[in-house]
Structures are given as C-alpha cells and as structure tokens.
C-alpha positions as CSV (number, residue, x, y, z in Angstrom):
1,X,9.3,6.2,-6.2
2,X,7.4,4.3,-3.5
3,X,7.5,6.7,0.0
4,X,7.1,4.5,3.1
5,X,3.9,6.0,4.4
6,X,4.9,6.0,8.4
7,X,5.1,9.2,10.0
8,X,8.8,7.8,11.5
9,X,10.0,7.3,8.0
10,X,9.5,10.9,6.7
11,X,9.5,12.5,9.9
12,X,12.3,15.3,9.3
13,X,15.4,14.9,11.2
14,X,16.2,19.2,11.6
15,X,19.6,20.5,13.0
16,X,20.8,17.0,13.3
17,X,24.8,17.5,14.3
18,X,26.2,15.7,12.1
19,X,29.4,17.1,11.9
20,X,32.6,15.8,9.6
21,X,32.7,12.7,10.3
22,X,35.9,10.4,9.8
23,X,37.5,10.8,6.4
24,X,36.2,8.3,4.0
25,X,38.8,5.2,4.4
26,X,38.1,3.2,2.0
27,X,37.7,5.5,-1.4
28,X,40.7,7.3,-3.1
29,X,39.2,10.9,-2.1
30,X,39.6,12.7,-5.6
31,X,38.2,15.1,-4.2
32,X,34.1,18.4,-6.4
33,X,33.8,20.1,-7.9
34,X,33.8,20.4,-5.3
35,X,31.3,21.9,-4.5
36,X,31.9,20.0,-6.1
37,X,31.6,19.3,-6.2
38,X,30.2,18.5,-7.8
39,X,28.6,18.8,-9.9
40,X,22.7,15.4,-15.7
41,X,20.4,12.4,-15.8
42,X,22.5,8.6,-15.8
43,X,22.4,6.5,-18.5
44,X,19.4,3.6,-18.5
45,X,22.1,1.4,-16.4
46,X,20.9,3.3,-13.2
47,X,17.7,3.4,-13.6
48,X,15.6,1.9,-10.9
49,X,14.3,-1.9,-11.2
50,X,11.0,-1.6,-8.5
51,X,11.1,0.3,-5.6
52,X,12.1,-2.2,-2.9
53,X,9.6,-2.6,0.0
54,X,12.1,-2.3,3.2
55,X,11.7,-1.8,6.7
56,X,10.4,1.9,7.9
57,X,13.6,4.0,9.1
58,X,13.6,7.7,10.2
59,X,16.1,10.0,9.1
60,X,18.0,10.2,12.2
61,X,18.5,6.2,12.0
62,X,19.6,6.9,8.1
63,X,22.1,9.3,8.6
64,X,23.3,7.1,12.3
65,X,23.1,4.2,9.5
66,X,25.7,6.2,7.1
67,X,28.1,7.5,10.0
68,X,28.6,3.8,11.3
69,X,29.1,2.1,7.6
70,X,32.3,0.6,8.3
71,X,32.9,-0.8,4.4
72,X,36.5,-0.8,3.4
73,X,36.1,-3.1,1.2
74,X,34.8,-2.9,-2.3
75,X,35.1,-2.3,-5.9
76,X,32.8,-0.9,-9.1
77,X,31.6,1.5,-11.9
78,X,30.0,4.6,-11.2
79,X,29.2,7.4,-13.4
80,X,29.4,11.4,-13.0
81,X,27.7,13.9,-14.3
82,X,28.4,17.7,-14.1
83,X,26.6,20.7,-15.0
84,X,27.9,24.0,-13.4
85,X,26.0,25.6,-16.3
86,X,29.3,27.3,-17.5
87,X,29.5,28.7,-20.9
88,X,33.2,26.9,-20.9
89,X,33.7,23.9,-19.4
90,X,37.5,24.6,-18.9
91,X,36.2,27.5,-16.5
92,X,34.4,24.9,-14.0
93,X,38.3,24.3,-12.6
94,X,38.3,28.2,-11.3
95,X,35.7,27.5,-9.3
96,X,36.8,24.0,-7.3
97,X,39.7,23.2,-4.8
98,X,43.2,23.8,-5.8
99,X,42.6,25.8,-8.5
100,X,45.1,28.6,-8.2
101,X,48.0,26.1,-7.1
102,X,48.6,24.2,-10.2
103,X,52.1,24.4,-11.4
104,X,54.0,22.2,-14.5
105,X,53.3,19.0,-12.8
106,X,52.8,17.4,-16.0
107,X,50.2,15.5,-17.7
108,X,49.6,12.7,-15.2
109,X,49.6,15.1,-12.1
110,X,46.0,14.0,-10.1
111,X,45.2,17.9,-9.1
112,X,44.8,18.8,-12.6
113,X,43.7,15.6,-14.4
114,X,40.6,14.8,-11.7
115,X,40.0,18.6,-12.4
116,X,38.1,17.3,-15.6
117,X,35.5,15.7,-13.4
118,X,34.0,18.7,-13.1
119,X,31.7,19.6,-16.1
120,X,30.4,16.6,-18.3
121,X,29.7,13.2,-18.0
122,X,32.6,10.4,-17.1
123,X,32.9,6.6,-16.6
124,X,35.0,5.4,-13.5
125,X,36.2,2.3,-12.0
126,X,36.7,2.1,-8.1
127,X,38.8,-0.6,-6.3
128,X,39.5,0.0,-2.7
129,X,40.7,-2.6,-0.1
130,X,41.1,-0.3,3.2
131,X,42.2,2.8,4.0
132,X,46.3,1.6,2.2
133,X,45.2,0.5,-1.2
134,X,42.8,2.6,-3.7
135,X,42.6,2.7,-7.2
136,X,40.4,4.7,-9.4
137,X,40.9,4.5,-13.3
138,X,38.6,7.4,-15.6
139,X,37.5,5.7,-18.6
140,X,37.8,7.5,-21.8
141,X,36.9,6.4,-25.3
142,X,40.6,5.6,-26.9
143,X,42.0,6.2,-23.1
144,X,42.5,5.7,-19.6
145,X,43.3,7.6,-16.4
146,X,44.2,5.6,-13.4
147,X,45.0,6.6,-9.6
148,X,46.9,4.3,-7.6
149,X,47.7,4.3,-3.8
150,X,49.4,1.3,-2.6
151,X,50.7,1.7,0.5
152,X,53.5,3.9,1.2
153,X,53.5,5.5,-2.9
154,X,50.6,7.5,-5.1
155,X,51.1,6.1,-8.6
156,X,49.0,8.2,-11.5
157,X,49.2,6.9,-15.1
158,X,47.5,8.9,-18.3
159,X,48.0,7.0,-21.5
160,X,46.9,9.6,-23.7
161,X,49.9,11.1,-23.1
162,X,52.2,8.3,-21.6
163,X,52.5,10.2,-18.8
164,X,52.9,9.2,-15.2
165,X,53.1,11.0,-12.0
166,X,54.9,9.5,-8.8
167,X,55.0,10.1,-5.1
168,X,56.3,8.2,-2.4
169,X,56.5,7.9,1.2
170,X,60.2,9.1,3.0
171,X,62.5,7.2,4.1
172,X,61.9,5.5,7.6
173,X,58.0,5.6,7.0
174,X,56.3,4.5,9.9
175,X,52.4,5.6,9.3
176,X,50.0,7.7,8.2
177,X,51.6,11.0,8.9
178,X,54.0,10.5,6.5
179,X,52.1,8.6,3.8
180,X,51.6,10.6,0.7
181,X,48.5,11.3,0.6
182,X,45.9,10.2,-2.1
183,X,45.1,13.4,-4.7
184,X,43.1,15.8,-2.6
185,X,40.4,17.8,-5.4
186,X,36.4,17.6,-6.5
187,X,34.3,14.9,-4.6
188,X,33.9,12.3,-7.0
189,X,32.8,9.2,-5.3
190,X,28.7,9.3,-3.8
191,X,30.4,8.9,-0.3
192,X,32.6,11.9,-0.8
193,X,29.6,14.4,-1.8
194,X,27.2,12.6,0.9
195,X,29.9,13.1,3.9
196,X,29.9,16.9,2.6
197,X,26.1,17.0,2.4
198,X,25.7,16.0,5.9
199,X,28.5,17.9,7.2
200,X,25.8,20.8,6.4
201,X,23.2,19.4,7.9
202,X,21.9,22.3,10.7
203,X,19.0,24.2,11.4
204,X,18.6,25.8,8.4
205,X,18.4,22.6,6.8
206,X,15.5,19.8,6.3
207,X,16.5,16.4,6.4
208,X,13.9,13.0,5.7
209,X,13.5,10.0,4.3
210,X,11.4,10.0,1.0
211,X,11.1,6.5,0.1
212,X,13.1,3.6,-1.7
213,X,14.9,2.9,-4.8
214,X,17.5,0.4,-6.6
215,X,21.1,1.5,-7.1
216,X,23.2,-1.4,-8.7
217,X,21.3,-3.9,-8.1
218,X,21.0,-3.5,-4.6
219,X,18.2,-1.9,-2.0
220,X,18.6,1.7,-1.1
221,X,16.7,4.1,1.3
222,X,16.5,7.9,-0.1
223,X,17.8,10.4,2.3
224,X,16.4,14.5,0.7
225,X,18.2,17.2,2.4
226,X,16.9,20.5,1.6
227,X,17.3,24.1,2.9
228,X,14.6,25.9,4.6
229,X,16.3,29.1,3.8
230,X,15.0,31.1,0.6
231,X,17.9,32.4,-1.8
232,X,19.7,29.7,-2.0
233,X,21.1,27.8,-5.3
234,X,20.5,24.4,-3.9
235,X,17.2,23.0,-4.2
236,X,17.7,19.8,-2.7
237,X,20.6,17.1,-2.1
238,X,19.3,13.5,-2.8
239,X,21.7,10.6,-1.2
240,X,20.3,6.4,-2.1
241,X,22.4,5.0,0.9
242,X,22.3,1.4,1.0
243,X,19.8,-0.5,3.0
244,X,22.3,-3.3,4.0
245,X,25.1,-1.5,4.9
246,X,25.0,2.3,4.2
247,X,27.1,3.3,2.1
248,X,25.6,5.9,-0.5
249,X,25.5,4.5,-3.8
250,X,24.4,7.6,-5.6
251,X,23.9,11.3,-4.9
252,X,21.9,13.8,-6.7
253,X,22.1,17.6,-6.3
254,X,19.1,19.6,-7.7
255,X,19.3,23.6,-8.2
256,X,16.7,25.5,-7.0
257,X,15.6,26.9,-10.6
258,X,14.8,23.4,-11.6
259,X,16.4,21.9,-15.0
260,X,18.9,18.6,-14.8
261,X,20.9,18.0,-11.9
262,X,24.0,20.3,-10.6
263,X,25.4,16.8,-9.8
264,X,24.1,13.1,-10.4
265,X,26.9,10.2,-9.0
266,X,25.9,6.8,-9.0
267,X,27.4,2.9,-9.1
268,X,26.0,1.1,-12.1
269,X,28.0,-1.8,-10.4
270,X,29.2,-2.5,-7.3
271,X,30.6,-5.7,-5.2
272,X,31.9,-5.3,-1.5
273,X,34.2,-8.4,-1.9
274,X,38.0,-7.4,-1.5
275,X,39.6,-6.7,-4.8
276,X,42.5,-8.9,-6.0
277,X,45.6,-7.8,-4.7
278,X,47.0,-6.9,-8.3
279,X,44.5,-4.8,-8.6
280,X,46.9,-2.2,-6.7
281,X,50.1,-2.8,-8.6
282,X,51.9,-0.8,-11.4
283,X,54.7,-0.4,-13.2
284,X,55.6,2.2,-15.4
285,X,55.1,1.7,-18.9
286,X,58.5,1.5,-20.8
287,X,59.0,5.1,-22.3
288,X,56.7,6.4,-20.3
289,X,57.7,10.1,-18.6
290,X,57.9,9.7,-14.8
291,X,57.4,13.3,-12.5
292,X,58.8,12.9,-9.2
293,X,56.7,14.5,-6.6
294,X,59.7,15.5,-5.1
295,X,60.8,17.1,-7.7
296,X,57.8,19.1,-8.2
297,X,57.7,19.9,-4.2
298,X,61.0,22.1,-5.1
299,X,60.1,23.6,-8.1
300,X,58.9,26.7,-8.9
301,X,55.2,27.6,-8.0
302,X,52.9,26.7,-5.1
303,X,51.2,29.5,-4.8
304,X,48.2,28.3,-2.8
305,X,49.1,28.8,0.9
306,X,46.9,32.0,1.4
307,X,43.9,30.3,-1.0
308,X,44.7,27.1,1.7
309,X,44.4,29.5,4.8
310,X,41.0,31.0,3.4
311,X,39.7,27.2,2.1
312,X,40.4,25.9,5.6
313,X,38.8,28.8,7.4
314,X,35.3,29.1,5.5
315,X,35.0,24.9,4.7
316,X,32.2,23.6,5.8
317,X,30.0,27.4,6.5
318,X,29.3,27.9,2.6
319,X,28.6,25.0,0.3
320,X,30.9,25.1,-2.4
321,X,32.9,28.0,-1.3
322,X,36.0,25.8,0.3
323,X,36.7,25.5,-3.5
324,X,37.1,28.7,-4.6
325,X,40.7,29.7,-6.1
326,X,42.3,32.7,-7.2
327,X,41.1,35.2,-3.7
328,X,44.9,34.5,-2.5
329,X,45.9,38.4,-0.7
330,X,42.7,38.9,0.7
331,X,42.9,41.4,3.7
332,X,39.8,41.0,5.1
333,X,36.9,38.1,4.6
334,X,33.8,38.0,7.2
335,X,31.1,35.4,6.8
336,X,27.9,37.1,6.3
337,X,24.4,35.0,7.2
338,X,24.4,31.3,8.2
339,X,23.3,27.8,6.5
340,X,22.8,27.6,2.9
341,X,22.7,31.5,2.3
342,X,26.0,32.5,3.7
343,X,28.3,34.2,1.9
344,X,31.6,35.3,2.4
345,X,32.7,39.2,1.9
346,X,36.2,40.0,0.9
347,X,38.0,42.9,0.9
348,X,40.6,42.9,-2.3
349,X,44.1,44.4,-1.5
350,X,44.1,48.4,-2.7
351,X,40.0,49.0,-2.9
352,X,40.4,48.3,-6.9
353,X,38.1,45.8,-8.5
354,X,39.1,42.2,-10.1
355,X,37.9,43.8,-13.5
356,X,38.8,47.2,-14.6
357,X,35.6,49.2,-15.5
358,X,33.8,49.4,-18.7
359,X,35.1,51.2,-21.5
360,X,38.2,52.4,-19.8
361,X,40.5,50.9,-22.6
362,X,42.2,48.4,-20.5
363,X,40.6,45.2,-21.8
364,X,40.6,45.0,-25.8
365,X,36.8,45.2,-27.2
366,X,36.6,41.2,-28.0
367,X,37.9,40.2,-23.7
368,X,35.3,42.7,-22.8
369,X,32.9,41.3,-24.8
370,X,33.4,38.0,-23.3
371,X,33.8,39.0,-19.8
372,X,30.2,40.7,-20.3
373,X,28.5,37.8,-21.7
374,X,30.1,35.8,-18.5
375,X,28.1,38.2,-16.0
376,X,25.3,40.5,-15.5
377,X,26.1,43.8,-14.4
378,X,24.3,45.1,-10.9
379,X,23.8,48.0,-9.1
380,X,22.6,49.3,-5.6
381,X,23.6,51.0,-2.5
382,X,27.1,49.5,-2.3
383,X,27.7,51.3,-5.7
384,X,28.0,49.0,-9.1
385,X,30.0,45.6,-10.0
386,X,29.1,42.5,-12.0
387,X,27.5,39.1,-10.8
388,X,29.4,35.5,-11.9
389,X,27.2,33.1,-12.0
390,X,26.9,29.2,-12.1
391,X,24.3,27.3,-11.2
392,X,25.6,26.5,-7.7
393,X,28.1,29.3,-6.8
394,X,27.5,33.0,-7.3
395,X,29.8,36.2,-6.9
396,X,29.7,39.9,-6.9
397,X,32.6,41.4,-7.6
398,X,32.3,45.4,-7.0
399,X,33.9,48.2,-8.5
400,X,35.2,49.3,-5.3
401,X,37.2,46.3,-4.9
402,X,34.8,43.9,-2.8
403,X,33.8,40.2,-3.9
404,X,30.8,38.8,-2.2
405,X,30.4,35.0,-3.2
406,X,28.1,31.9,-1.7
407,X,25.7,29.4,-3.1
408,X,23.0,31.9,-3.0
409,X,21.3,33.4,-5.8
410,X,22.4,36.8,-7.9
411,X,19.5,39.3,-5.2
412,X,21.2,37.7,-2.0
413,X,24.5,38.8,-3.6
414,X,23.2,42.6,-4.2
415,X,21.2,42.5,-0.8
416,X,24.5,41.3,1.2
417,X,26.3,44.3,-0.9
418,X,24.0,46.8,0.2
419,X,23.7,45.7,4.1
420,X,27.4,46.0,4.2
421,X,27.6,49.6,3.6
C-alpha cells in the first residue's frame, strides 16, 4: 500500500455526520449479515496491480465523494467472504435480519436463500440499470441463484431445486409505494456495508484516508474507519471507493483480535455501462414450482412484528445488532453506552433465562453438551449466565432472565451486567 504522505490526506475526519444517506438505488439490497453483515482473504483476482498515484483527498472529501456518487448504472462480479467464527455455519442466520420471521416460503424465497451469504465464501453477478431493474445471480458450482426486480414484480429462481419465488406489484400500481420491494436481508454488495459503515461514523469513531489501491481494474482511494473506543469487536472497517466516481468497490471488516477478515466484499469485475435490457427478463422454467407472494402474505406465520419494532428502534446505535432475531416479547430493552461499545439490555418476559440452568434435567446430556461448547459461562455482581460469542456480536444471557448483547467483547458484556444492578 502506497499512503499519500499529505497531512490533508490522512488527516482524520472525527464525528463526521454522516447520517443514512439515501437507500442505495442502483443495487438489489440483499441485504449482512448483516452485521452483516457481514461478514476471509479474495482470491488472487483482487489482488492489487500497483498502488495508483492519485490526487491527495481528505477524508471528509472521500466520504462527500461517496454520498454524491450518483451511479445507477452498472454491472459485475464480486466476491464475499464470511467468517462470524461460528462453530456451525447454519447458526450465522440466528444472528442477521429476518431471522425469526421465516415461514414455508419455499426454496426460492430471497429471505432465506441470501441467508447463505452469511458464513463462507460466494461468487455473484450484479446487473443494475436504476433504481426499477436489478438482478443478482449467486454462483454455485452445478447451480445458480438469481434475483430479479423488473419493474413492478420481484422474480427469484433456484435451480437446484427448480424453484421460483414471485411477487408482484397490485393492481393500479402507480410508484414506489407500492412496488414490491427487492429482498430486504444481509448487506451483500460493498455499497450496502459502506453506507452502514458510515452511517456509524460519530465521535467515537476515527475516520482517514490511508492511501491507494486497485479494485477491478480501476483506481481506488482507501477510506479506514476505526473506533477509538476500547472493548469493541471491530477493529477496523476498510472501504476502496472509487477514485472516478465513488462508488466502493470493496469493503473489509477487521476484528479487533486480529486473524482473517469478519467480512471481505470486493468486484473482481466491474463496467458502469447500462446492462442489456434482457438482462432483466425471466420466465419461469417449464415445471418449475411458482410461490406466490401473495399467497405466502396470507399464510400461516409472520412472526416478526415485535423483532421488526426492536430492529427499527436500536438500527443504526449498535453495529450488527439491527440483525438480531429471536428477542420478539421483550418487555423492556434500554441502550446502555454509545458508539461502538453500546449494547442493548433486555428484560425477558417472566425473569426466567433463555437456557434452563445446568444440570437441572431439562436439556438431555448431549444438547447441554453442545450448548456449553457454544458459550463460556460468567459470573459477577449481576449473579451468573453464559456468554455467546462470534467474532462480531456478543451476548450475555443471565440466569435471571436478562440478555445483554452488542459488538463489544465478552468483559464489556459482564461489566454492563454488573453496572445494571
């Protein structure tokens, strides 16, 4: 890496208000892990050619740079990697955005197939021409995923299974407010985790420019966002935004205890020409199963409009927390710190804990066994519980009935516990 040695360049830019800026028009938003979010080194396609020599920029101008990229226009390969550093991969969808609302919506449905975005690595396409016409195909060795909005109808295809998934606009469609919207889940796209990265960005956080790379064959400046806080999982949040236009072309999320990357998105390929127009058609495969969305919207289920309620309150406070599933009935949740070491304490309906205690009979020896090996057992002033860990989000579930969870590490966790008593 070549740093630009001006003071302007790696100036920091702290508690810049960035904000949530306007939803990313021209990517289907597949939403992670959230947290992503999301979530391992990329293959020698995306390694850099020479560190390009460009024109000094300070971090405020990079980020002003990003916020006014105006792109809608493009299409591409990138590649995701994943490493919540859970001992089942299955378990990283427990931990990211619509988690506890998944009904039988079949094989094709986007919430649960973009769900596998989450641990691994993963080979996507991208075409996007504005904010009415996205597709997004998942490459797999003998098969192919693909996401189509065109329009006024949200096609999904899975030809493993021959499946497809369907959802259209009403009748009398006359804009957005009524479009179906394209599958809302883990950040996959660099844009997606960027415009969450910045949305962060506060006085507890570090923001500068540290120097230049390649992405895909084209020029990049490198925005590092770190926390200044101590206890937090993140280490630092690495964005290549493009020096022509600035759109991020990868992103890279480092834990604070070192190892591979918690997330590493980036385009191996990329061309900001408009897509063919066939590019966004589809027709269903003869044979193929076709779920209505309809359908599904008055079936049995949907059991996600308390885990929405708590999403919506806490996004943005705690990295990685808007994804959390499965706290639906909570009576009480208060926000404890600020930044990168918040974490939110909940109050579980009936003071009873998640898990029942240790050798009380009520979990057979092999579960127990398991749920052990998943956490590490704690105690201090608040009593005794056990701590979940991954190697971005963190909980404490108590005894007593209490979960205290954030992107902070296992001691923040016990230390919130005990100032709470």
């Amino acid at each position: 890496m070549a740093p630009n040695d001006s003071a302007e360049t790696t100036g920091e830019a702290t508690g810049t208000p960035v904000g949530r800026r306007k939803a990313a028009r021209y990517i289907v938003p597949v939403a992670v892990a959230g947290v992503a979010a999301a979530t391992i080194g990329l293959v020698p396609a995306l390694a850099n050619s020479g560190d390009p020599d460009l024109p000094k920029i300070s971090a405020q101008e990079l980020i002003e740079k990003i916020a006014a990229s105006d792109e809608e226009q493009l299409s591409g390969t990138f590649k995701i990697s994943t490493d919540l550093g859970l001992p089942l991969d299955g378990l990283a969808g427990s931990f990211l955005p619509g988690a506890g609302e998944r009904g039988d919506k079949g094989a094709a449905a986007p919430e649960d197939k973009l769900m596998e975005l989450t641990s691994g690595t993963h080979t996507l396409r991208v075409a996007v021409d504005g904010p009415e016409k996205q597709r997004l195909s998942v490459l797999g060795k003998a098969s192919e995923y693909n996401v189509i909005h065109n329009r006024g109808e949200v096609w999904a295809y899975d030809s493993q299974s021959d499946e497809v998934y369907h959802s259209k606009a009403p009748e009398g469609y006359a804009g957005a407010e009524k479009e179906p919207k394209a599958p809302e889940g883990a950040p996959a796209t660099p844009k997606d985790f960027a415009e969450q990265a910045l949305a962060a960005v506060g006085d507890t956080t570090s923001v500068t420019v540290d120097g230049t790379a390649q992405v895909a064959g084209r020029d990049a400046y490198q925005l590092v966002i770190k926390p200044k806080q101590s206890g937090s999982t993140v280490g630092s949040v690495r964005i290549a935004v493009d020096a022509e236009n600035g759109v991020p072309l990868k992103f890279t999320l480092a834990a604070s205890d070192g190892g591979k990357a918690v997330v590493d998105a980036g385009f191996t390929k990329v061309d900001f020409a408009k897509p063919a127009a066939s590019t966004f058609d589809f027709t269903p495969p003869k044979g193929a199963k076709v779920t209505e969305a309809d359908e599904l919207e008055h079936g049995e289920g949907g059991t996600g409009a308390a885990e929405k309620s708590l999403q919506e309150k806490f996004s943005g406070q705690i990295p990685g927390l808007e994804g959390l599933g499965g706290l639906e009935g909570s009576e009480g949740v208060n926000v404890i710190g600020e930044g990168w070491t918040s974490i939110a304490a909940i109050e579980i309906p009936g003071g009873k804990g998640l898990l029942p205690p240790a050798g009380s009979g009520d979990v057979p020896a092999e579960a127990q066994g398991f749920l052990d090996a998943l956490g590490d057992k704690v105690t201090g002033k608040f009593g005794s519980g056990t701590v979940f860990k991954t190697r971005l989000v963190n909980a404490l579930l108590t005894d007593d009935g209490k979960v205290y969870v954030g992107a902070v590490t296992k001691d923040e966790l016990v230390r919130a516990a005990n100032g709470a008593r």
